[in-house]
Every structure is written in structure tokens, then in C-alpha cells.
C-alpha positions as CSV (number, residue, x, y, z in Angstrom):
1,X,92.6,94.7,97.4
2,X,89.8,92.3,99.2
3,X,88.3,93.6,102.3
4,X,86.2,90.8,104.0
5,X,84.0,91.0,107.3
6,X,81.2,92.5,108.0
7,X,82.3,95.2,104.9
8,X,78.6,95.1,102.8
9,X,75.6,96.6,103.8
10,X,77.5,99.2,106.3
11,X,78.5,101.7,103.9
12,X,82.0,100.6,103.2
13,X,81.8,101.4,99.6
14,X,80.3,104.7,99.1
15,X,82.7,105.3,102.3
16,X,85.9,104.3,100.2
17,X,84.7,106.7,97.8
18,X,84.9,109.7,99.9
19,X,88.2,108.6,101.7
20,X,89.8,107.8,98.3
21,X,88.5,111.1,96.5
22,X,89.5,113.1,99.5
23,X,93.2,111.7,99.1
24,X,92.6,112.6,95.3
25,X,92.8,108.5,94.5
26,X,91.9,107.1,91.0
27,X,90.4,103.3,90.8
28,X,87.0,101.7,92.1
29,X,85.1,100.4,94.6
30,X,82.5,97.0,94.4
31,X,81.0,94.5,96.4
32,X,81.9,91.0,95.5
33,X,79.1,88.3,95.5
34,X,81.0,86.0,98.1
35,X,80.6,89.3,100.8
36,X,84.0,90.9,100.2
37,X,84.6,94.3,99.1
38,X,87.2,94.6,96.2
39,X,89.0,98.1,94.7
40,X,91.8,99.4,93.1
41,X,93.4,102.4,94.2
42,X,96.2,104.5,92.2
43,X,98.0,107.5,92.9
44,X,100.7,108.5,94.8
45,X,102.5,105.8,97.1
46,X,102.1,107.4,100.3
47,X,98.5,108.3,99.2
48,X,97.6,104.4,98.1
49,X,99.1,103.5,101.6
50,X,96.9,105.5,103.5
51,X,93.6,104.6,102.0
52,X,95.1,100.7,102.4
53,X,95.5,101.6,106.1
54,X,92.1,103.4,106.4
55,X,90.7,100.2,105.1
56,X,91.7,97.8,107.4
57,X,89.4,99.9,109.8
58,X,86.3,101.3,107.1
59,X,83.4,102.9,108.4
60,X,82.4,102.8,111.8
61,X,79.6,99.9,111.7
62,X,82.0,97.7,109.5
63,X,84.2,95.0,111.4
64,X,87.1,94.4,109.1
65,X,88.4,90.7,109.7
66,X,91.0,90.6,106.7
67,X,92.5,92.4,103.9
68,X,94.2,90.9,101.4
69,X,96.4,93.8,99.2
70,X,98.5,93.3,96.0
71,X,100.2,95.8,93.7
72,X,98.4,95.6,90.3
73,X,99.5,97.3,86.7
74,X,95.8,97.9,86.2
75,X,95.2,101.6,84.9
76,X,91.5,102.4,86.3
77,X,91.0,105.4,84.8
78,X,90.9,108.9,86.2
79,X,88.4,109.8,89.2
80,X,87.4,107.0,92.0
81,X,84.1,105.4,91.2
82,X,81.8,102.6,92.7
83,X,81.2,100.1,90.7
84,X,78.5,97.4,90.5
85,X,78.9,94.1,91.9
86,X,80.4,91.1,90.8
């Protein structure tokens, strides 16, 4: 999924990484060089769908304008991680 706003710089990542390991998510987390935030999340469907409606809120000082979501085959890997930007 993209997340774009005011998503970087107001803890949005290290924020999807508790809400995601607290729903016991697998995938990543990074900022994205044109201002967007970009992750993968896997797990159980109703799990995935809550973290994608928790995003389209985020941390309290982030102003979520859009959110962009699309299922993906990607396998990230066990454990939720941030990752560096791209």
C-alpha cells in the first residue's frame, strides 16, 4: 500500500510497526523519496484489513490525504520490519 500526506517525519513508520506487530502482521514499513509511506502487510485477512483501516488514520500528528492499497503475491518474510527508504 502507499500512504501519502503529511505521513513522514510524524512517526508513521515506527508507528505501523507496533500496530502491525501487535496484530502479529508480517511485511515492512518505508518511506518513499517522493513523501509517501509504502508497506506490505501479510497475515490473516481480517488482520491485513484492520491495519489497512488503521492506516488511513496513522499516528496522531500524521494527516493521511490518500491510500492507495493492492493485493500483492509478495512473501516479506516473517516478523514486520522498517525498512530504509527508497
Amino acid at each position: 500500500m502507499f500512504i501519502s500526506g503529511t505521513v513522514q517525519g510524524v512517526w508513521f513508520r515506527a508507528w505501523t510497526v507496533q500496530e502491525a506487530q501487535a496484530r502479529d502482521l508480517d511485511g515492512w514499513v518505508r518511506n518513499r523519496r517522493d513523501g509517501r509511506v509504502e508497506a506490505v502487510f501479510a497475515g490473516p485477512s481480517a488482520r491485513v484489513d484492520d491495519m489497512l483501516l488503521a492506516c488511513r488514520s496513522g499516528p496522531p500528528a500524521a494527516e493521511v490525504a490518500d491510500v492507495i492499497s493492492t493485493p500483492q503475491a509478495e512473501d516479506p518474510g516473517a516478523g514486520f520490519r522498517k525498512l530504509p527508504t527508497a
